[in-house]
PDB file of the backbone (N, CA, C, O) and the ligand in Angstrom, with CONECT records:
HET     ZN  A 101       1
ATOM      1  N   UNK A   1     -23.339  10.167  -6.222  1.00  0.00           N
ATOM      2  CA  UNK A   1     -22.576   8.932  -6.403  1.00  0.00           C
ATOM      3  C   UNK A   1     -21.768   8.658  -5.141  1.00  0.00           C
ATOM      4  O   UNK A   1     -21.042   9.568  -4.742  1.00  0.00           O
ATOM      5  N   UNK A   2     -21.819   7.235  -4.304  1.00  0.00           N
ATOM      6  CA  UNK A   2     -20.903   7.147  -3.615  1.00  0.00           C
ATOM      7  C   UNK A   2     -19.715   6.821  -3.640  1.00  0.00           C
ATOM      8  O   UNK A   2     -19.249   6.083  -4.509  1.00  0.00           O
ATOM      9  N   UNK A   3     -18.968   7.386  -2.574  1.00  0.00           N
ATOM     10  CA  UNK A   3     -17.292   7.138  -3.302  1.00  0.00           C
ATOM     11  C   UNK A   3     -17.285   5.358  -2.960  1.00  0.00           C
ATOM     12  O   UNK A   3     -18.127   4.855  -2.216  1.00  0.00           O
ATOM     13  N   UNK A   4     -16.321   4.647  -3.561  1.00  0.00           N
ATOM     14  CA  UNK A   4     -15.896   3.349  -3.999  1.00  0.00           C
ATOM     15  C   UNK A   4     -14.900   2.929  -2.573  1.00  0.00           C
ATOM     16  O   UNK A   4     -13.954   3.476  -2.007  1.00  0.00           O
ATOM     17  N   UNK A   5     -15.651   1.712  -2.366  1.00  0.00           N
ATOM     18  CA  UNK A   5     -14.414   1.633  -0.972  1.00  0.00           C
ATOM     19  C   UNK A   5     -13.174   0.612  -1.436  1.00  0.00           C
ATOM     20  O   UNK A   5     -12.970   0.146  -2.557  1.00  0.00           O
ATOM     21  N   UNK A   6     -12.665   0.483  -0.610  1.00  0.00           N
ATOM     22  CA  UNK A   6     -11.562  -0.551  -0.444  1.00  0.00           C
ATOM     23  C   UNK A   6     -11.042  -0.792   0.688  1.00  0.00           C
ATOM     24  O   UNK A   6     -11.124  -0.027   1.649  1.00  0.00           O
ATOM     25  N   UNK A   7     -10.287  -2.197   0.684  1.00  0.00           N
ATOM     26  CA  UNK A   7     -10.084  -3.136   1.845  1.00  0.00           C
ATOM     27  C   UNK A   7      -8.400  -2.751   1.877  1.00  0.00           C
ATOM     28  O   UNK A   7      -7.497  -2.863   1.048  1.00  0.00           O
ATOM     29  N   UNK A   8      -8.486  -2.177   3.453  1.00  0.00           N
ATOM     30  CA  UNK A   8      -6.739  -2.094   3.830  1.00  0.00           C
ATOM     31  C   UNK A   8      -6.122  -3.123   4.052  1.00  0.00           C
ATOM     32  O   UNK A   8      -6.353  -4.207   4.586  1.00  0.00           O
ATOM     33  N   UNK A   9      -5.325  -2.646   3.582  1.00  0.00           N
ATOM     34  CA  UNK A   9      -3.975  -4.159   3.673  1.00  0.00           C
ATOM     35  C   UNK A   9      -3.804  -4.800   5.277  1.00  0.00           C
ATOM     36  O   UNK A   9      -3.450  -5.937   5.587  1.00  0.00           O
ATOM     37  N   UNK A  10      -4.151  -3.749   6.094  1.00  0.00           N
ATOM     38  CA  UNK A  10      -3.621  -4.101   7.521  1.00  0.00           C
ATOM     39  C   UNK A  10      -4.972  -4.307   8.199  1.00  0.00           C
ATOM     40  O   UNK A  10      -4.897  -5.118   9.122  1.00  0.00           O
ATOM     41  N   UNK A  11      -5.785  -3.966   8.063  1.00  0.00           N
ATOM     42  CA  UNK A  11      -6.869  -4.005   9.305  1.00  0.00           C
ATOM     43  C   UNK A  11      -7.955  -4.827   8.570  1.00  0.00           C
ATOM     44  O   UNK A  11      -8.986  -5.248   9.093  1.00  0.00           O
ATOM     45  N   UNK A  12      -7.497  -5.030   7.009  1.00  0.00           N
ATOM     46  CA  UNK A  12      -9.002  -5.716   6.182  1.00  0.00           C
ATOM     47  C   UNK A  12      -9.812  -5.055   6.633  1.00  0.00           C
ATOM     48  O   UNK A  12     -10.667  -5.715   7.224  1.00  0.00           O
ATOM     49  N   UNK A  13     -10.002  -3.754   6.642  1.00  0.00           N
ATOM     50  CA  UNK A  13     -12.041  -3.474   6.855  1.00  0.00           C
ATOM     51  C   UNK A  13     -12.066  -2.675   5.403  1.00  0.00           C
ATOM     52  O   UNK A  13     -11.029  -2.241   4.901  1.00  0.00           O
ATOM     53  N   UNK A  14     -13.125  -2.557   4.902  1.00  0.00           N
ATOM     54  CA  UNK A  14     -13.171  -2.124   3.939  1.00  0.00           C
ATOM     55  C   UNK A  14     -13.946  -0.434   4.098  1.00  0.00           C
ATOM     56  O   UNK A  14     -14.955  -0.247   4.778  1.00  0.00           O
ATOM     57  N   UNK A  15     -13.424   0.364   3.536  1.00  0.00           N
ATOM     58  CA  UNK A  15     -13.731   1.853   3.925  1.00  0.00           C
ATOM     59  C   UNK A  15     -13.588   2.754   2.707  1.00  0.00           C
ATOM     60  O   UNK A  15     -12.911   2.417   1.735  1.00  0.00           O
ATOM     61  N   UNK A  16     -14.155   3.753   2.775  1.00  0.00           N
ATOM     62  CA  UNK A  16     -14.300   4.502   1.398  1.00  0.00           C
ATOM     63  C   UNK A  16     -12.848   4.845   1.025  1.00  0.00           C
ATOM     64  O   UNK A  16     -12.098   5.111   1.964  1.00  0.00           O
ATOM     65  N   UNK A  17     -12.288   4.878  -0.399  1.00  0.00           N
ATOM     66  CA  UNK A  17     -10.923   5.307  -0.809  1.00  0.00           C
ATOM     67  C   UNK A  17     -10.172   6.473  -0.048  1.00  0.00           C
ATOM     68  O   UNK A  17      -8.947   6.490   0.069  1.00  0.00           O
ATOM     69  N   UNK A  18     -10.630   7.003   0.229  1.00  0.00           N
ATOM     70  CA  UNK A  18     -10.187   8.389   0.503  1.00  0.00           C
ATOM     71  C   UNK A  18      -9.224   8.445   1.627  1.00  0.00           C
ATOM     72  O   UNK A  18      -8.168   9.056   1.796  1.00  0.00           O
ATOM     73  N   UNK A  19     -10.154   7.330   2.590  1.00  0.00           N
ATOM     74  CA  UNK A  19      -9.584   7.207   3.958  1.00  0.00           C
ATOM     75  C   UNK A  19      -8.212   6.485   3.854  1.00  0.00           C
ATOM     76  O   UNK A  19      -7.461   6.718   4.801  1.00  0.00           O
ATOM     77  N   UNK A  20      -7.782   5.732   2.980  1.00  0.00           N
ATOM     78  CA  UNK A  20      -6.650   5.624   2.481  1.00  0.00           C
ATOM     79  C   UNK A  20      -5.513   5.495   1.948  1.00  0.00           C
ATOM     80  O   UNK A  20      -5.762   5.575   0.745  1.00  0.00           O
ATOM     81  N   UNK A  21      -4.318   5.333   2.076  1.00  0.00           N
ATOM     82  CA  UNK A  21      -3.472   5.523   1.120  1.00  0.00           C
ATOM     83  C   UNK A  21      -3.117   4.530  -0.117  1.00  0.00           C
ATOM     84  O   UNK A  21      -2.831   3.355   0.112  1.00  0.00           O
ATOM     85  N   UNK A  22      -3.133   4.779  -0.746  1.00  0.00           N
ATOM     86  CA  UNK A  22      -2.242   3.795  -2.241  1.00  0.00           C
ATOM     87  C   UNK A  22      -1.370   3.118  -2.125  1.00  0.00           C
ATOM     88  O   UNK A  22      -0.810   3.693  -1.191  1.00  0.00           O
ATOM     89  N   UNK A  23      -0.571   2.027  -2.419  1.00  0.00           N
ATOM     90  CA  UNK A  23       0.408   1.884  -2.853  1.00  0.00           C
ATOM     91  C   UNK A  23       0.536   1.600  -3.882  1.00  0.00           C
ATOM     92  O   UNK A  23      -0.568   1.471  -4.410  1.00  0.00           O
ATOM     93  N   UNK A  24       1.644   1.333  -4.797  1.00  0.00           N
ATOM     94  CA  UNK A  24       1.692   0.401  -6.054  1.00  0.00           C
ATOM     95  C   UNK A  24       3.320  -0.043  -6.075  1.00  0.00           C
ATOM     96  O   UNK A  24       4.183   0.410  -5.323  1.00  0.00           O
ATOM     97  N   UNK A  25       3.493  -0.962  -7.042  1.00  0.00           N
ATOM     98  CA  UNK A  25       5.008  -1.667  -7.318  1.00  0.00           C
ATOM     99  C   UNK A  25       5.756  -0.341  -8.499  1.00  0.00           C
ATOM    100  O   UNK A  25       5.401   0.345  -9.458  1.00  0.00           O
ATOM    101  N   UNK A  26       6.642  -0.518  -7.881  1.00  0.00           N
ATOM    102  CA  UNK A  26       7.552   0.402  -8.640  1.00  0.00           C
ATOM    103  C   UNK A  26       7.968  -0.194 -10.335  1.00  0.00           C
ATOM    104  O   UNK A  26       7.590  -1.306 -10.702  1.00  0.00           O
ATOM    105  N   UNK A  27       8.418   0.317 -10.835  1.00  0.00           N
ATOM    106  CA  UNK A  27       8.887  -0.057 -12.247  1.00  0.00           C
ATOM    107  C   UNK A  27       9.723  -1.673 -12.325  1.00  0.00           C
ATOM    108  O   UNK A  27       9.821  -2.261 -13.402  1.00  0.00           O
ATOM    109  N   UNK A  28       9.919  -1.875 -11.870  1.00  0.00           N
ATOM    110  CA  UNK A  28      10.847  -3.168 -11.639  1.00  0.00           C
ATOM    111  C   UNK A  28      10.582  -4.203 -11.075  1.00  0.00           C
ATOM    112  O   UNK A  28      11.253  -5.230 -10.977  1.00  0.00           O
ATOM    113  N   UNK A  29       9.371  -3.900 -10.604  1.00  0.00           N
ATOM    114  CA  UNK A  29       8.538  -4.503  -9.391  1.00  0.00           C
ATOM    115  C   UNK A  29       9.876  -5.091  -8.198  1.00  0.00           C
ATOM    116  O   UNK A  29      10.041  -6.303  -8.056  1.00  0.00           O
ATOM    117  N   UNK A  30      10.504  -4.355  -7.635  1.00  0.00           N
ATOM    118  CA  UNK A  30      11.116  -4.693  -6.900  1.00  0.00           C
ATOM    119  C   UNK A  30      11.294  -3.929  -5.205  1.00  0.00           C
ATOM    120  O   UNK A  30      12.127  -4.032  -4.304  1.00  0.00           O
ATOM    121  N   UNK A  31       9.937  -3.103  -5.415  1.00  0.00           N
ATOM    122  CA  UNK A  31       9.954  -2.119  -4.392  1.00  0.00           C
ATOM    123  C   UNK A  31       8.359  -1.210  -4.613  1.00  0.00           C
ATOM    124  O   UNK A  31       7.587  -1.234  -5.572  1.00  0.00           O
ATOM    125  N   UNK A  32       8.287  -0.524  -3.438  1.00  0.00           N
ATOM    126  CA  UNK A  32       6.891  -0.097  -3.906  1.00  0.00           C
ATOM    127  C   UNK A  32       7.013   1.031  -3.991  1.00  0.00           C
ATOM    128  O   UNK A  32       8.167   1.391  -3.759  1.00  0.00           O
ATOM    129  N   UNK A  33       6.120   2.052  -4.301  1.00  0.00           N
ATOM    130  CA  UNK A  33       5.909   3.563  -4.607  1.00  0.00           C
ATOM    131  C   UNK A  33       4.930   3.989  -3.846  1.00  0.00           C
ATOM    132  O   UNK A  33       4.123   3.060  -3.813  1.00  0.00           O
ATOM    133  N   UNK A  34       4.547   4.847  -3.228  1.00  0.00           N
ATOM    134  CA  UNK A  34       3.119   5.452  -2.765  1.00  0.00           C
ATOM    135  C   UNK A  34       2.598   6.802  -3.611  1.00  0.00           C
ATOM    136  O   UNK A  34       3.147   7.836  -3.994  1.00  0.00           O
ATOM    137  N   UNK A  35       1.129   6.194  -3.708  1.00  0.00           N
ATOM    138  CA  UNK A  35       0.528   6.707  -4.826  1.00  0.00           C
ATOM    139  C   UNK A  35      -0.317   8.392  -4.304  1.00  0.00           C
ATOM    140  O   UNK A  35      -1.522   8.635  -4.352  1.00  0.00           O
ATOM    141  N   UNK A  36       0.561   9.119  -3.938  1.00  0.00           N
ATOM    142  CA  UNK A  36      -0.181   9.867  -3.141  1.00  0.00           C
ATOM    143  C   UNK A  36      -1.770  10.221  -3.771  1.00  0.00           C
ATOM    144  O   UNK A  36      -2.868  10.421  -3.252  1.00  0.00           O
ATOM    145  N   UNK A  37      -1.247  10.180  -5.170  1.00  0.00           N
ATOM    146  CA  UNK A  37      -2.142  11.562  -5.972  1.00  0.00           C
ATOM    147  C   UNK A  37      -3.763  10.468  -6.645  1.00  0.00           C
ATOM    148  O   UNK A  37      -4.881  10.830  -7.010  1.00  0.00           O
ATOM    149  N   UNK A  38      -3.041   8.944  -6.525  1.00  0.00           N
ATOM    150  CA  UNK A  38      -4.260   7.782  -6.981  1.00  0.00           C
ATOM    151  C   UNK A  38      -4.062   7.975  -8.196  1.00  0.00           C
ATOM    152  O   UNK A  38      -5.113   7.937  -8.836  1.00  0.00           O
ATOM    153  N   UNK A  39      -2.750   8.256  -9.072  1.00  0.00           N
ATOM    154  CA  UNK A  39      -3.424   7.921 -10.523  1.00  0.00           C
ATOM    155  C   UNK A  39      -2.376   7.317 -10.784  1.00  0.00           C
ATOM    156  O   UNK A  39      -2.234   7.312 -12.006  1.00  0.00           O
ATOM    157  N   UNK A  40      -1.113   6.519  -9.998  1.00  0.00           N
ATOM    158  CA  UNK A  40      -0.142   5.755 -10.465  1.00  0.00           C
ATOM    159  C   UNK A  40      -0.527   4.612 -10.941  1.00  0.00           C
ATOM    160  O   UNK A  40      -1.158   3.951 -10.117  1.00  0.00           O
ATOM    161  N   UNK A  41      -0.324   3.902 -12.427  1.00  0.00           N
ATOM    162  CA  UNK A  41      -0.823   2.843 -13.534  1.00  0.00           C
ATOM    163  C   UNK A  41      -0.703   1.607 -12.330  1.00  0.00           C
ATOM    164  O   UNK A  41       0.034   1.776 -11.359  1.00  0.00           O
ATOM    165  N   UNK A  42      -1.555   0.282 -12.516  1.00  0.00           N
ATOM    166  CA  UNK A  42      -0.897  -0.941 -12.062  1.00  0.00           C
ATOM    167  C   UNK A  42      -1.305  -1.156 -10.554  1.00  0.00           C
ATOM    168  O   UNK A  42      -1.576  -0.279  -9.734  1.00  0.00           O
ATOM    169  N   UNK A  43      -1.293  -2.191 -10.419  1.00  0.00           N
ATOM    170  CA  UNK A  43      -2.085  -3.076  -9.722  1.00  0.00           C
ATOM    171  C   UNK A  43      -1.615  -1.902  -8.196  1.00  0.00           C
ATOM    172  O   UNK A  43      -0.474  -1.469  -8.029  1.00  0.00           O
ATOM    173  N   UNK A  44      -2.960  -1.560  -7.143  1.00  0.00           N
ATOM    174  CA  UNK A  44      -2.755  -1.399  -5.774  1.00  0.00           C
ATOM    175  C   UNK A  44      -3.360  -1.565  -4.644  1.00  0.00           C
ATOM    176  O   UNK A  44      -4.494  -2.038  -4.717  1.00  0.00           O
ATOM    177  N   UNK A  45      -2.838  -1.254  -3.347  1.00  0.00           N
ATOM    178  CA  UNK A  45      -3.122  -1.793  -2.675  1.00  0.00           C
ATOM    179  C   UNK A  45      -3.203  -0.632  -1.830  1.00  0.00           C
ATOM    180  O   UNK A  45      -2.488   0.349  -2.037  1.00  0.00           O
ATOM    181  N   UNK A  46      -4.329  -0.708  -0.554  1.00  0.00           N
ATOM    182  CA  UNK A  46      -4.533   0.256   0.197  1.00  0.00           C
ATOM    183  C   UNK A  46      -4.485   0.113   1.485  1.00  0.00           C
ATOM    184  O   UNK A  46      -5.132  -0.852   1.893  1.00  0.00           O
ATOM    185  N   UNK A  47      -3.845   0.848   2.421  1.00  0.00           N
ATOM    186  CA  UNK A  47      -4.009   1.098   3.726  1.00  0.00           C
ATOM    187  C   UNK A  47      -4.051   2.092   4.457  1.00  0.00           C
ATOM    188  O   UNK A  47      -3.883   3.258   4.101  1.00  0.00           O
ATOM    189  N   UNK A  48      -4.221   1.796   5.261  1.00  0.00           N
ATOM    190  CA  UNK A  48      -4.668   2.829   6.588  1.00  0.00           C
ATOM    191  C   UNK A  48      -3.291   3.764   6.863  1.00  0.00           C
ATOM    192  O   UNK A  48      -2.244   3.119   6.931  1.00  0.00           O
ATOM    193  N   UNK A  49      -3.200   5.222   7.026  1.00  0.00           N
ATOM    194  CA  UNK A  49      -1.768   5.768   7.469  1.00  0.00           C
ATOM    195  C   UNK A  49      -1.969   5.498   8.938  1.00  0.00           C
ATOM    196  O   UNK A  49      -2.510   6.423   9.544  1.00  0.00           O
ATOM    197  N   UNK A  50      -1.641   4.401   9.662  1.00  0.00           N
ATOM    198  CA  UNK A  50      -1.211   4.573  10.698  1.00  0.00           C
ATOM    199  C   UNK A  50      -0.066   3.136  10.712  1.00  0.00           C
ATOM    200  O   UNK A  50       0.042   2.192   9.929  1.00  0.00           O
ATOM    201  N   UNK A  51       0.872   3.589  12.302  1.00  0.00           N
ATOM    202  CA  UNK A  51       1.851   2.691  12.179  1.00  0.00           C
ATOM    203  C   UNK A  51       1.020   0.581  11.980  1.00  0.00           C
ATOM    204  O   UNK A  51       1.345  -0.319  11.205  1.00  0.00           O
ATOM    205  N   UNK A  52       0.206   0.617  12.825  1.00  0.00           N
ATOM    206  CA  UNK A  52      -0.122  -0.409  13.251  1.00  0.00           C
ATOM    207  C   UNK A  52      -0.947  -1.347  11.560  1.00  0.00           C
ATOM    208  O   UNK A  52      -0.818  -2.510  11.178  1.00  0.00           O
ATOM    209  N   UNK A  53      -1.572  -0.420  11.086  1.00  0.00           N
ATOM    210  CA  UNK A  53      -2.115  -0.994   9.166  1.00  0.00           C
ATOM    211  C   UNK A  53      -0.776  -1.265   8.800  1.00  0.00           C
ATOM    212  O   UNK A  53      -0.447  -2.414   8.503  1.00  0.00           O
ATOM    213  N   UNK A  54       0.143  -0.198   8.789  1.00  0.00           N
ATOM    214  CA  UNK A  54       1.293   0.288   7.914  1.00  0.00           C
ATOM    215  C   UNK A  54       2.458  -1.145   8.278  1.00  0.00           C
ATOM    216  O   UNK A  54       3.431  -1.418   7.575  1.00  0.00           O
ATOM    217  N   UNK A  55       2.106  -1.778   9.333  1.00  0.00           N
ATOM    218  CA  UNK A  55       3.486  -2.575   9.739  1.00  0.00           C
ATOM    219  C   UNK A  55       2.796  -3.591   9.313  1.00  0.00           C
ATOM    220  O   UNK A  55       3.508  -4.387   8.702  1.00  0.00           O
ATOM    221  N   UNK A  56       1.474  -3.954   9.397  1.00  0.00           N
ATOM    222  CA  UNK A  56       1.272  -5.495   8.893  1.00  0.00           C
ATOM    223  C   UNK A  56       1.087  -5.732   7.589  1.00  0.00           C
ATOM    224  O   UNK A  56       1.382  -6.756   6.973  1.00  0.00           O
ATOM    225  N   UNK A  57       0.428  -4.434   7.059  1.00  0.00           N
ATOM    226  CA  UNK A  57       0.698  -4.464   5.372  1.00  0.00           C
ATOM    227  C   UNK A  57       2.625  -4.532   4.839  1.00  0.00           C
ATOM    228  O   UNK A  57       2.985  -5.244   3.901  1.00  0.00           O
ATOM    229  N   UNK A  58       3.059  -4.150   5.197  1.00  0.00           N
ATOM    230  CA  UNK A  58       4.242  -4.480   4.801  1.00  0.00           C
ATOM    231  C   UNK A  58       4.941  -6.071   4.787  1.00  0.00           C
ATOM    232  O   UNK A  58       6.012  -6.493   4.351  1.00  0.00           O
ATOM    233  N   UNK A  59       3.934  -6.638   5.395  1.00  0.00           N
ATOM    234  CA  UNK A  59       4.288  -8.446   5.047  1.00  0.00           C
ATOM    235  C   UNK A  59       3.358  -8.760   4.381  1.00  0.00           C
ATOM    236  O   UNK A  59       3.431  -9.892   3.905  1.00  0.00           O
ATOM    237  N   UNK A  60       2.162  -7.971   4.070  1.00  0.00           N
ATOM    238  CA  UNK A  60       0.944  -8.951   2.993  1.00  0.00           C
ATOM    239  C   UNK A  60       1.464  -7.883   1.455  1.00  0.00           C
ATOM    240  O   UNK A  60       0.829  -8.213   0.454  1.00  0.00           O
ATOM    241  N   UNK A  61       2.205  -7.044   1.285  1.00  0.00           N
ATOM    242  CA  UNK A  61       1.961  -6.128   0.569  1.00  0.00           C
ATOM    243  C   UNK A  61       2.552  -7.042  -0.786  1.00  0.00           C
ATOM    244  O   UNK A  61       2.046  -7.080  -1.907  1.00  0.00           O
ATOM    245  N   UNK A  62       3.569  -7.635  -0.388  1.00  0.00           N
ATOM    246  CA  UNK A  62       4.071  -8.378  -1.642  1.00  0.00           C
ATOM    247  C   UNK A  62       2.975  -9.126  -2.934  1.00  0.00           C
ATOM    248  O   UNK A  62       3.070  -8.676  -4.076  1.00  0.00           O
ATOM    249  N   UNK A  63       1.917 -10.323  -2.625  1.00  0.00           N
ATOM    250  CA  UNK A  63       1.226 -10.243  -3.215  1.00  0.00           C
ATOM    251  C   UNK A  63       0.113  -9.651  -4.227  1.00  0.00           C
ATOM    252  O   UNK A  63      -0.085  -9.765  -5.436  1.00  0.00           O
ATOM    253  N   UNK A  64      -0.529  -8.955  -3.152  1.00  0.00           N
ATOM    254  CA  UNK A  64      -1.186  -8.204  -4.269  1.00  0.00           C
ATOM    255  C   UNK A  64      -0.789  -7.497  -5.092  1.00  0.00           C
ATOM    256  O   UNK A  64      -1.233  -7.282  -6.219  1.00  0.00           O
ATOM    257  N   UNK A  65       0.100  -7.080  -4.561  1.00  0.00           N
ATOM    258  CA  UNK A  65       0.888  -6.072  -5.794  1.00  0.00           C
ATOM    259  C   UNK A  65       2.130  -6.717  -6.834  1.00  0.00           C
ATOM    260  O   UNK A  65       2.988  -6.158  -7.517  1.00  0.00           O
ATOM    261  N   UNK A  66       1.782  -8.181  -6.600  1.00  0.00           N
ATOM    262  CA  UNK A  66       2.778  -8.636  -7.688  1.00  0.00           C
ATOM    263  C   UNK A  66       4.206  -8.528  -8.137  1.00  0.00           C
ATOM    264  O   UNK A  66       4.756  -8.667  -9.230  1.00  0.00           O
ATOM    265  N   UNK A  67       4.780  -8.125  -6.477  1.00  0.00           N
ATOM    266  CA  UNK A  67       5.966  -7.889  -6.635  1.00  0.00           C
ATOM    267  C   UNK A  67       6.702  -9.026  -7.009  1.00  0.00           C
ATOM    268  O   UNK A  67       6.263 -10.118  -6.650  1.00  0.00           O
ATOM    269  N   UNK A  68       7.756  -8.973  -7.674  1.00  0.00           N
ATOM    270  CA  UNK A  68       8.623 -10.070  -8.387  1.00  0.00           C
ATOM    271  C   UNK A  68       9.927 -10.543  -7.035  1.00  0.00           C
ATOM    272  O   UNK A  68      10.214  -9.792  -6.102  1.00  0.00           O
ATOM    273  N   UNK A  69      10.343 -11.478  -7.186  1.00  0.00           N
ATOM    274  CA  UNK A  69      11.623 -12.201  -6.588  1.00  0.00           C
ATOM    275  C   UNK A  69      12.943 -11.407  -6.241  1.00  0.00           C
ATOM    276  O   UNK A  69      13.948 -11.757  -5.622  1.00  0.00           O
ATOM    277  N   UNK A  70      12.516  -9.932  -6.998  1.00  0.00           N
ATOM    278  CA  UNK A  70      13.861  -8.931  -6.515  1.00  0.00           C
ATOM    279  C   UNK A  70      13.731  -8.113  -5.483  1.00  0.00           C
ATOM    280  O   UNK A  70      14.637  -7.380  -5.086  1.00  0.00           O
ATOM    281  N   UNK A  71      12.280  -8.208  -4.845  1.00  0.00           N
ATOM    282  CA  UNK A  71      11.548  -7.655  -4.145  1.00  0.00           C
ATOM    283  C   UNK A  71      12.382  -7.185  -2.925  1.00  0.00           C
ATOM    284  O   UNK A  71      12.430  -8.092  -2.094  1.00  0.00           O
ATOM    285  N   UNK A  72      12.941  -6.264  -2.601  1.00  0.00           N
ATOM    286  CA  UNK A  72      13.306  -5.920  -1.321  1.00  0.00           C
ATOM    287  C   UNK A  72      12.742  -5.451  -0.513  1.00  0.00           C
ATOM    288  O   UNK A  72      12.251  -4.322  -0.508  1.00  0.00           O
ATOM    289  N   UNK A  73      12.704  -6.821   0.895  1.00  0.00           N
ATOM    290  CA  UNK A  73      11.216  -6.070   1.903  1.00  0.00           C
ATOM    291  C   UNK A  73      11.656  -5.342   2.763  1.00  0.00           C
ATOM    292  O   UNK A  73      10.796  -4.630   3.282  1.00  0.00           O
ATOM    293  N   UNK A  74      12.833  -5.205   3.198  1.00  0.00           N
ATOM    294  CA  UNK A  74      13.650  -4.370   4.549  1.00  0.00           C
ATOM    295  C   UNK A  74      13.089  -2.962   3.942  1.00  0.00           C
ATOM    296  O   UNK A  74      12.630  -2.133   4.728  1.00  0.00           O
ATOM    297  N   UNK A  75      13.136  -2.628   2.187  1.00  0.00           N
ATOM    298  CA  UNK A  75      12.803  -1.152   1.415  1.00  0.00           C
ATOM    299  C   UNK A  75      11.684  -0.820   1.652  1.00  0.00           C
ATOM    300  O   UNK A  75      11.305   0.314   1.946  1.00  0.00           O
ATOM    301  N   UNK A  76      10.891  -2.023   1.517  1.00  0.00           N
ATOM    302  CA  UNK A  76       9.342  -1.958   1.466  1.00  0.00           C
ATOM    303  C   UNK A  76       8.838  -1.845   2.792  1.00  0.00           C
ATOM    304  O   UNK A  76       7.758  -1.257   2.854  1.00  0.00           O
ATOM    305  N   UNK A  77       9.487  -2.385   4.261  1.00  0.00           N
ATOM    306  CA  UNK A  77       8.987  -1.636   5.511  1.00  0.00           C
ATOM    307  C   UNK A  77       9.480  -0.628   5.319  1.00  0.00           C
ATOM    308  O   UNK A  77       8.649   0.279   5.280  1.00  0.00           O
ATOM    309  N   UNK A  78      10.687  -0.257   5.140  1.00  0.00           N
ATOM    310  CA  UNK A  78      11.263   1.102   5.159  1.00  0.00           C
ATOM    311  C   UNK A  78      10.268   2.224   4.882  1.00  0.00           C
ATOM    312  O   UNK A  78       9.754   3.035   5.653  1.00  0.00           O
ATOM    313  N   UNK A  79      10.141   2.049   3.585  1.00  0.00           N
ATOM    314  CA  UNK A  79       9.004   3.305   2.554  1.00  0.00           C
ATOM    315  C   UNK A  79       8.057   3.277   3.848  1.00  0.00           C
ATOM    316  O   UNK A  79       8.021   4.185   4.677  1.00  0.00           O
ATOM    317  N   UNK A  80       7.315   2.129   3.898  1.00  0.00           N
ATOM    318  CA  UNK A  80       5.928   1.850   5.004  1.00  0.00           C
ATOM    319  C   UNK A  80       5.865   3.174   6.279  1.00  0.00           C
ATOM    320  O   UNK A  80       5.246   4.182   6.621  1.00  0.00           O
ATOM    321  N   UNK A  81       6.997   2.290   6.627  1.00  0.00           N
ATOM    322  CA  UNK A  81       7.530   3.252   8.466  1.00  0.00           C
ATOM    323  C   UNK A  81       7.708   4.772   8.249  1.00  0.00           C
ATOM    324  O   UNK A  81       7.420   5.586   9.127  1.00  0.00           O
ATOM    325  N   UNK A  82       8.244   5.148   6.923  1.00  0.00           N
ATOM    326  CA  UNK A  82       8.553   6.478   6.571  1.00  0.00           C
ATOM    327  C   UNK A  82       7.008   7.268   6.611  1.00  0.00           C
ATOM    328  O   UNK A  82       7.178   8.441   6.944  1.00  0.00           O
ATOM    329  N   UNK A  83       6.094   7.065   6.455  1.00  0.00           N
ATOM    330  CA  UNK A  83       4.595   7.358   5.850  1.00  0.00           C
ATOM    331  C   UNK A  83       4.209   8.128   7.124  1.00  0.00           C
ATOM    332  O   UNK A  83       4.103   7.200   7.926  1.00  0.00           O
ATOM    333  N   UNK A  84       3.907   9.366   7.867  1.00  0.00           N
ATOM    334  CA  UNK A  84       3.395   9.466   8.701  1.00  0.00           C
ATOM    335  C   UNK A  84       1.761   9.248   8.956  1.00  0.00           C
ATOM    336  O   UNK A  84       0.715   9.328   8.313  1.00  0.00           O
ATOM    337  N   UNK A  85       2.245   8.894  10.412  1.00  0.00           N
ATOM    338  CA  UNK A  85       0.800   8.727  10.990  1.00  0.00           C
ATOM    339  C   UNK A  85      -0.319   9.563  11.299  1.00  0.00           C
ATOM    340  O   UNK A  85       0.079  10.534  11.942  1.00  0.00           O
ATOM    341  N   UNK A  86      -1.482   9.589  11.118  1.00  0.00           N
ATOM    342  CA  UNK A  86      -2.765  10.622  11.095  1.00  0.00           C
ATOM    343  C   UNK A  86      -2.989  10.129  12.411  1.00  0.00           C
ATOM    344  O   UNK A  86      -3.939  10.547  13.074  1.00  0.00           O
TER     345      UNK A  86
HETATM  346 ZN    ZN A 101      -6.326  -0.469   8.379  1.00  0.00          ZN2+
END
């Protein structure tokens, strides 16, 4: 079976899961979570661990993941920038 790809938030190419990381909206939808382990419930979104995916997904990340109007994005680069790079 082949593994299932998906499209990174930052570079749009689409690449097998593995290659990278999760995110999802936190409980409140007001912030995001990273899904290290892939089994956090609710809508996500994937990117690349490097700075350059990691900084432009942090301005598309809001949508897909349905974050709500309480959304704090200064948190949401924050978490992003925190993520080290491979
Ligand atoms: Zn990427």
């Amino acid at each position: 079976m082949s593994e299932p790809s998906r499209t990174c938030l930052g570079c749009k190419k689409s690449v097998p899961k593995s290659k990278l990381l999760r995110i999802v909206a936190d409980a409140e939808k007001s912030g995001i979570v990273i899904d290290e382990d892939g089994v956090l419930p609710g809508r996500g979104a994937y990117v690349h661990r490097g700075s350059k995916c990691l900084s432009i997904a942090s301005r598309r990340v809001r949508a897909p993941l349905r974050l709500g109007d309480r959304v704090d994005l200064d948190a949401v680069g924050q978490v992003l920038a925190a993520i080290p790079s491979e």
